[in-house]
C-alpha positions in Angstrom: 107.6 67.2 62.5 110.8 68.2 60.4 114.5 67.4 60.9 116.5 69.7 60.0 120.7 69.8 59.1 122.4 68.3 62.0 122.5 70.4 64.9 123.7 68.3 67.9 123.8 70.0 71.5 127.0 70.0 74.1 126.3 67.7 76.7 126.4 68.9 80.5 128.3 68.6 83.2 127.5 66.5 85.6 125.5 64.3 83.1 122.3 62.5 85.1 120.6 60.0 82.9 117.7 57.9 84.5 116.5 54.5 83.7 112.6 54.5 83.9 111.0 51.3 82.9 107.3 50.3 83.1 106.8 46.8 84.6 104.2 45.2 82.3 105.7 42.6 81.2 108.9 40.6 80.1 112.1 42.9 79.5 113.3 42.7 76.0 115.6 43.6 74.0 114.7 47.5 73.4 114.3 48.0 76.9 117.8 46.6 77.9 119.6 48.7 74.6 118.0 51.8 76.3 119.4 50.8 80.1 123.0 49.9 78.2 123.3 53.2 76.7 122.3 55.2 79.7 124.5 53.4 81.9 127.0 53.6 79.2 126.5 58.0 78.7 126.6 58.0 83.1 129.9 55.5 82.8 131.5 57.8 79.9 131.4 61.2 81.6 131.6 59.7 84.9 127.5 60.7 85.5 125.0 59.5 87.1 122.5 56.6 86.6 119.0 56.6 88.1 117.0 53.7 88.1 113.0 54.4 89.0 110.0 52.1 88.3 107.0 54.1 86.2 104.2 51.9 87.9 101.4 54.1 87.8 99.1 51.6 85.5 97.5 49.2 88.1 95.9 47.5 85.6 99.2 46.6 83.5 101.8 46.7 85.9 102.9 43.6 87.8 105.2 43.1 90.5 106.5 39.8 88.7 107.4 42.4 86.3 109.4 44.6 88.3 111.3 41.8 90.1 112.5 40.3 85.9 113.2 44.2 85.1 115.7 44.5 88.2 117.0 40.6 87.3 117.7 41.2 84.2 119.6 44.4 85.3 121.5 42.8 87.7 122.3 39.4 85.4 123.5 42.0 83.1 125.9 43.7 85.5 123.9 47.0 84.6 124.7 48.9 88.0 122.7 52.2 89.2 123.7 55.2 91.2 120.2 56.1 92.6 117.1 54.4 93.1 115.5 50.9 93.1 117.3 49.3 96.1 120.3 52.1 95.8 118.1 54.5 97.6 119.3 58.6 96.9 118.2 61.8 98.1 115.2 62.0 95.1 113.4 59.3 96.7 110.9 57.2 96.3 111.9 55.7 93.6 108.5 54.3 92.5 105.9 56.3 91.0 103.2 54.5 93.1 104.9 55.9 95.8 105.0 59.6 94.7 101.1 60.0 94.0 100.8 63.3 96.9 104.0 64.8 94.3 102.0 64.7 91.2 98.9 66.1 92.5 100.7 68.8 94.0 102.7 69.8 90.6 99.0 69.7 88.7 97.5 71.9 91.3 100.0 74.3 90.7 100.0 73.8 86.9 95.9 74.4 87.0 96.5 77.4 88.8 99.5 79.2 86.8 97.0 78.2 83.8 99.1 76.3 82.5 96.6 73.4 82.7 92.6 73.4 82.4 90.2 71.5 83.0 88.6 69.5 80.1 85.1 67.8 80.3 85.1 66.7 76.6 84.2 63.0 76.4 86.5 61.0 73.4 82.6 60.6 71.8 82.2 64.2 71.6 85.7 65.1 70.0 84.9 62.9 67.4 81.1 64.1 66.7 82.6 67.8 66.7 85.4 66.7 64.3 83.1 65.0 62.0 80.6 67.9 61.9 83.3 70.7 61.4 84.8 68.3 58.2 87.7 67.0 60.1 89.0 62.9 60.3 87.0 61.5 63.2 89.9 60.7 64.7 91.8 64.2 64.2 92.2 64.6 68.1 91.4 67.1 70.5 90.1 70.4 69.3 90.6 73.0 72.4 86.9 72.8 72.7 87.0 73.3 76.6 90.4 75.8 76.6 88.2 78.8 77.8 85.0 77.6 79.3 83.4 79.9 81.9 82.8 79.2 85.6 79.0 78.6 84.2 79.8 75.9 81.6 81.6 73.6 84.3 79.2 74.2 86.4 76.7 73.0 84.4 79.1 70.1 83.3 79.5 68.9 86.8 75.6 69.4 87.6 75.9 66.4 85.1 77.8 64.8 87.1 81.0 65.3 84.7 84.7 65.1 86.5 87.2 66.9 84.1 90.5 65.8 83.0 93.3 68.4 83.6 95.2 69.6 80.1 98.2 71.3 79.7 97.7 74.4 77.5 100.1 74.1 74.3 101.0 77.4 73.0 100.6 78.6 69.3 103.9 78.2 68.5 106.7 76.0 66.6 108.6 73.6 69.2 112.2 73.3 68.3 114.6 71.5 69.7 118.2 69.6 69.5 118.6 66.1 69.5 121.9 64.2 70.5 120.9 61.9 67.6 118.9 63.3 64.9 120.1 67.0 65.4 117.6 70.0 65.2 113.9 69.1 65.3 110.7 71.1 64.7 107.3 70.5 65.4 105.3 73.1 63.9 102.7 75.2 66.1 99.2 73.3 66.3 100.5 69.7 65.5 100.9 69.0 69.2 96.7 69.5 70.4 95.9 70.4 74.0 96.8 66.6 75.9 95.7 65.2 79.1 97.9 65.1 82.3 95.2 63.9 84.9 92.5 61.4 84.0 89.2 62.4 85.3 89.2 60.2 88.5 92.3 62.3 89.3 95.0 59.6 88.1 98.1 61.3 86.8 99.4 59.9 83.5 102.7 59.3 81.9 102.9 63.0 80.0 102.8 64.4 83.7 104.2 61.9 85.7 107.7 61.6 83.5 108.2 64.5 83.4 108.0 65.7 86.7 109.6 63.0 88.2 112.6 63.9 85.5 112.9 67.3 86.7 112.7 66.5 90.7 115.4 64.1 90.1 117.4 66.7 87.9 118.0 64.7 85.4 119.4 66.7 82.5 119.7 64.0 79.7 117.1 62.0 78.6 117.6 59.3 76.4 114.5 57.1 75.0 113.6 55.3 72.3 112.5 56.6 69.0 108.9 55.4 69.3 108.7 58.5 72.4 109.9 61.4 69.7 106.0 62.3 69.3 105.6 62.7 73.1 109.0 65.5 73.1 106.9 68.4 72.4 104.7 68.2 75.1 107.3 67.3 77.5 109.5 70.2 76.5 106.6 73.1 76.8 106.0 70.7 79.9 109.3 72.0 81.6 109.3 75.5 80.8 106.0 75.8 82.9 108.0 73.4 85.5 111.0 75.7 85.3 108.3 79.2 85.6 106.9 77.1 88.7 110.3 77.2 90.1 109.7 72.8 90.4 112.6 72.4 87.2 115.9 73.6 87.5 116.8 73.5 83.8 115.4 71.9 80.4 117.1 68.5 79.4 119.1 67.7 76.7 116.9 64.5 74.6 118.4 61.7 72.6 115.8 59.2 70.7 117.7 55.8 69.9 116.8 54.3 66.2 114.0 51.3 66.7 114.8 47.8 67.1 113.8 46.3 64.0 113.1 42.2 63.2 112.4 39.8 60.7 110.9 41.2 57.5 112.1 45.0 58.5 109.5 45.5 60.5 109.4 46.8 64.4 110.7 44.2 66.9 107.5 43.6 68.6 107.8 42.6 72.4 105.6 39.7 71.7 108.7 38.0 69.4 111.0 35.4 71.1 114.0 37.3 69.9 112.6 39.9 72.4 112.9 37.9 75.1 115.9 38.6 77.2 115.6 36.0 79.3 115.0 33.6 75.6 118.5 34.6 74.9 119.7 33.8 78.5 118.0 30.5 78.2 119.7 29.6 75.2 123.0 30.5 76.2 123.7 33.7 76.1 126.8 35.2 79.0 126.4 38.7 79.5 129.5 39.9 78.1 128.2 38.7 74.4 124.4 39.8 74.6 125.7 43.4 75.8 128.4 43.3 73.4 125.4 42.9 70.2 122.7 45.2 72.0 125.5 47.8 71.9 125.9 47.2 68.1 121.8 48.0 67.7 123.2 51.6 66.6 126.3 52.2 67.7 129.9 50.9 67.0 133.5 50.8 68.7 135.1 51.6 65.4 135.1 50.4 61.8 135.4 46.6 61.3 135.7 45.7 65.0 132.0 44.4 66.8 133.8 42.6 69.5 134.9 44.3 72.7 133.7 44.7 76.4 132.3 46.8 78.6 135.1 48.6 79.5 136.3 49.1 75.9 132.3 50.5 75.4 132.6 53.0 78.2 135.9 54.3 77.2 134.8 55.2 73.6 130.7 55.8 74.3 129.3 59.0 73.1 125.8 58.9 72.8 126.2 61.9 70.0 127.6 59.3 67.5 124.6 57.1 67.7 123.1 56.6 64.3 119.3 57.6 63.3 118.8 54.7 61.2 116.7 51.7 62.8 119.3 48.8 63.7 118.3 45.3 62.9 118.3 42.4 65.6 120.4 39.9 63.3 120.1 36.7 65.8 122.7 34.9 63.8 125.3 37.7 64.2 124.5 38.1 67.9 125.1 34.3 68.5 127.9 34.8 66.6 129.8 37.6 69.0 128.6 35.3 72.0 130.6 32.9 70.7 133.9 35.0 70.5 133.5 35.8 74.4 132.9 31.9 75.4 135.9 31.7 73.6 137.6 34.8 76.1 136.5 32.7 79.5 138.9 31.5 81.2 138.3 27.5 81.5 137.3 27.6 84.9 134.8 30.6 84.3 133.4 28.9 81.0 132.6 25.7 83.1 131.0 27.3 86.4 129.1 29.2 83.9 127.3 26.0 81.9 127.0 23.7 85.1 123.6 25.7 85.8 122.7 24.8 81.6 124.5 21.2 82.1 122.4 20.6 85.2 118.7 21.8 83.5 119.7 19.4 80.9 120.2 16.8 82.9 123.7 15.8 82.2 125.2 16.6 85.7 124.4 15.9 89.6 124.4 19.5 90.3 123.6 23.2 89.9 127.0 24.8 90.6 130.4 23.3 90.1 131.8 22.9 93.8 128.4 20.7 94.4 129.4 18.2 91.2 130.9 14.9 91.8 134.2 14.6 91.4 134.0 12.2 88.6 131.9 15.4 86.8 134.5 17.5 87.6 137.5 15.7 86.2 135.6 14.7 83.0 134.7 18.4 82.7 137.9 20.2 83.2 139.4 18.2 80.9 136.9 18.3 78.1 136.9 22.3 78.6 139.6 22.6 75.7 138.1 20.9 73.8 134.4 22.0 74.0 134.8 25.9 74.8 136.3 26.9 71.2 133.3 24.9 69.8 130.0 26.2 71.4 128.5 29.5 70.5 125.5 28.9 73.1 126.3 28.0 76.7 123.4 25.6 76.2 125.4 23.6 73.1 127.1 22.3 76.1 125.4 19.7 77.4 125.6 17.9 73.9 129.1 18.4 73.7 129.9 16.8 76.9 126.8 14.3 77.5 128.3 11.5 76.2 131.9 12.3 77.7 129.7 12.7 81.6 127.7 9.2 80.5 128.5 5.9 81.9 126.4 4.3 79.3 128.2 1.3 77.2 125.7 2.2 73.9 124.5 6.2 73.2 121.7 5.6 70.9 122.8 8.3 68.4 120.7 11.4 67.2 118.8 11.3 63.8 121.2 12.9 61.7 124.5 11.6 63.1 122.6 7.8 62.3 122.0 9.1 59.0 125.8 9.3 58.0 126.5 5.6 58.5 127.1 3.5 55.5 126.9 0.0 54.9 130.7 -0.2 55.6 129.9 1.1 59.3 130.2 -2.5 60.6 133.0 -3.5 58.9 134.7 0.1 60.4 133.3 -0.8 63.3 134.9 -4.7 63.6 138.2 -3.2 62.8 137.9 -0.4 65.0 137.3 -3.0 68.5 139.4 -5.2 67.3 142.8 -2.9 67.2 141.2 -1.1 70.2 141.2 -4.2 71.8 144.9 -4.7 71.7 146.0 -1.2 72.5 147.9 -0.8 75.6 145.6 1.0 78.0 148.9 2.4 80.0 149.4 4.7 76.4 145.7 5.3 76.2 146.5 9.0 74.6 144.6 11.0 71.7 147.7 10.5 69.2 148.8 7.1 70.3 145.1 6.1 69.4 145.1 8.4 66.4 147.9 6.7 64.9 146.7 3.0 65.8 142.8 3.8 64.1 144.6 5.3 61.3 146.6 2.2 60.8 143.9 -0.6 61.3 141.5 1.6 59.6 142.8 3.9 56.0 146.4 1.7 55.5 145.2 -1.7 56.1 141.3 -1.3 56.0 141.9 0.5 52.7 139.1 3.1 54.2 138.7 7.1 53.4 139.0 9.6 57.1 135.3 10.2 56.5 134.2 6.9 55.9 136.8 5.6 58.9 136.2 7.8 61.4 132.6 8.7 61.2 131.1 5.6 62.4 133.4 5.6 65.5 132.2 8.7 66.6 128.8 8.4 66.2 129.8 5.3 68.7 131.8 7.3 70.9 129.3 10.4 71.3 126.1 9.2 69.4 126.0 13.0 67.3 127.3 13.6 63.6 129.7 15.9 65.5 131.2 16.5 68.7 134.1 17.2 70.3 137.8 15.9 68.8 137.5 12.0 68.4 140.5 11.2 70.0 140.8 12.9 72.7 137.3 11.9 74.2 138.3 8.6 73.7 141.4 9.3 76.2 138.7 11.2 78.4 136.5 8.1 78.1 139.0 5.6 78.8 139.5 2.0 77.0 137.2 0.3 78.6 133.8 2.8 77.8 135.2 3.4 74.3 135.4 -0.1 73.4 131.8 -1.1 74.6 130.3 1.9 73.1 131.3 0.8 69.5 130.5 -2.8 70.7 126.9 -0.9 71.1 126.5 0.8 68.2 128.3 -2.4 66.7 124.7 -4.4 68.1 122.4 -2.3 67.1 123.8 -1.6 63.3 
């Protein structure tokens, strides 16, 4: 295969990109890039989106599967035009469902001569490669291109069953990508390959295809691991489009690999995979989209924050890059964080009751069903804690203590680590002036002022060494949300018998 200078092709009208996962097993990260520019192109050019399931592996495919693939769409807000649950005139939308279709199309193919039968066993390819001097596993040599009626005879008398192969011709395959411009694979590098499996299964190489040109879909975009399989699709449609079963050859884009840790391939096996990891920790939609969209595009120099709409209005799947994109976790927590911070309150908080509720810090699952004890502390701990999470799940340990009733948090290993051997001294000063304060002007600066009095002019104390020890009282963590204001969310009462707990236990 050679690239050669960059050559990209016109797009067409009435762009129809498809969607066409396998179900075999969590979706991750690759597969949802590859949905989010698709949907993106269809959005773009005002297109079309199909969504089918390629569920033709009974052994691998799972219907768990294919109910996370369409979750995670739909979590997502990744909408379809045709297909899955849509419905559309190129129907059914699962390949387990279009068996009758595929063993029509190879019929024909075997007749044209297009495709052959092939009674080679994967032993005897390699023992022919070896003798003739070639790597055992060079591949498929053409042995069985022109057999006679006699020699498959004589194979079935064996009780044989052929595979059907589709006939690649002697001669370079060019073509243009949207990404990498003009390729060229040159004539003999692409061997003979199998369509049907001997049983009479159809594979992928026939399956994709054909499904691609029934549902006219004239751009196909893919990742970059599918490049090899181009050729063979490509020779693929002209016979389609000879058979009169293709209306036209699409136009391909392969999008760079997802690459991990250590600049190697982001297997599907690695947590940072998982989609639904990322959901679990967190992630809201409009920041895990915003980051996969970065994995080899951008919106415009110095600017990797924006939404979906802003996406769609500047997508061209032309100005893709070729390079492989690396999954930087850090930088995608990083742009979730800058659209917690675009919520608005109300949104932010129905969004982490589900994560506040897992973590056991609330009643309830959704925010109408909390108490309305939960409620109040919540709304008005929103200011304070939605600028300071990157994670929807950091929330629960920003508001636990605030949502607690408990007159002593025991405090977390690190946040115990900061106290000094003044912390009881802070801490008698601290109840002592709390004591006294008027709980009618229990207020963030009113309390502010009084601490600061009591604690750096008279206690002769340093901020740090002042403060820290009360909150580790108020919220039992090394940091949370402002001091003083959960102390006016907690009240008097709470705030003094939590450093009366941490006071005891010094």
């Amino acid at each position: 295969m050679s690239e050669a200078e960059n050559t990209k092709p016109e797009l067409p009208e009435n762009v129809r990109v498809r969607f066409c996962p396998s179900p075999t097993g969590t979706p991750h990260v690759g597969m949802i890039r590859t949905a989010l520019f698709n949907w993106a192109e269809a959005r773009a050019t005002g297109g079309t989106m199909v969504f089918r399931i390629e569920d033709t592996d009974a052994e691998r495919d799972s219907e768990d599967s294919y109910n996370q693939i369409v979750e995670s769409l739909r979590w997502l807000g990744i909408d379809w035009d045709e297909g899955i649950d849509v419905g559309g005139p190129h129907g059914p939308y699962r390949q387990s469902q279009r068996s009758d279709l595929y063993k029509s199309v190879a019929a024909k193919l075997l007749e044209a001569g297009y495709a052959y039968e092939s009674f080679s066993t994967p032993d005897e390819i390699k023992e022919r490669n070896l003798a003739a001097g070639r790597p055992e596993a060079f591949g498929y040599d053409g042995y069985d291109r022109n057999l006679s009626e006699e020699q498959k005879a004589a194979f079935r008398a064996e009780g044989r069953q052929p595979a059907l192969r589709l006939r690649m011709p002697d001669e370079d395959v060019v073509f243009d990508d949207l990404i990498r411009g003009t390729i060229e694979f040159k004539a003999g590098s692409v061997p003979d390959y199998v369509i049907v499996r001997p049983n009479g299964d159809p594979l992928y190489t026939l399956t994709n295809p054909v499904d691609d040109a029934l549902m006219e879909i004239n751009v196909v975009l893919r990742g970059e691991d599918l490049l090899s399989s181009t050729p063979r699709q490509i020779v693929l449609y002209r016979y389609l489009m000879e058979l009169g079963i293709a209306k036209q050859m699409p136009v391909f884009g392969h999008m760079p690999y997802v690459m991990g840790q250590g600049n190697k391939k982001l297997s599907k096996r690695d947590p940072e995979s998982n989609l639904f990891n990322h959901r679990d920790n967190g992630f809201i939609r409009e920041g895990l989209l915003n980051y996969l969209a970065l994995l080899g595009w951008s919106i415009a120099p110095d600017n990797d924050v924006f939404s979906m709409d802003e996406m769609v209005a500047k997508f061209d799947v032309r100005e893709v890059k070729a390079n492989p994109a690396r999954f930087d976790i850090d930088k995608a927590i990083a742009i979730n964080a800058e659209h917690i911070r675009m919520l608005e309150p109300a949104d932010f908080l129905a969004r982490s009751v589900p994560y506040l509720h897992r973590d056991g810090v609330v009643s309830a699952e959704t925010w109408d069903a909390l108490t309305d004890r939960e409620r109040e502390i919540l709304t008005a701990s929103a200011e304070l804690v939605q600028p300071r999470v990157r994670l929807l799940g950091e929330v629960a340990g920003m508001v636990g203590s605030l949502l607690s009733e408990e007159g002593y948090i025991e405090p977390e290993d690190d946040a115990r680590k900061t106290l000094k051997d003044s912390a009881a001294d802070v801490l008698d000063k601290a109840i002592t002036a709390l004591e006294g304060a008027d709980e009618a002007n229990w207020k963030a600066e009113p309390l502010h002022e009084l601490l600061n009095v009591a604690l750096i002019d008279e206690g002769g104390y340093k901020p740090r060494l002042a403060f820290g020890p009360v909150r580790v009282a108020v919220s039992g963590r090394r940091v949370s949300p402002p001091l003083f204001e959960s102390m006016e969310i907690l009240g008097k009462e709470l705030t003094v018998a939590r450093l009366k707990g941490l006071r005891e236990h010094l």
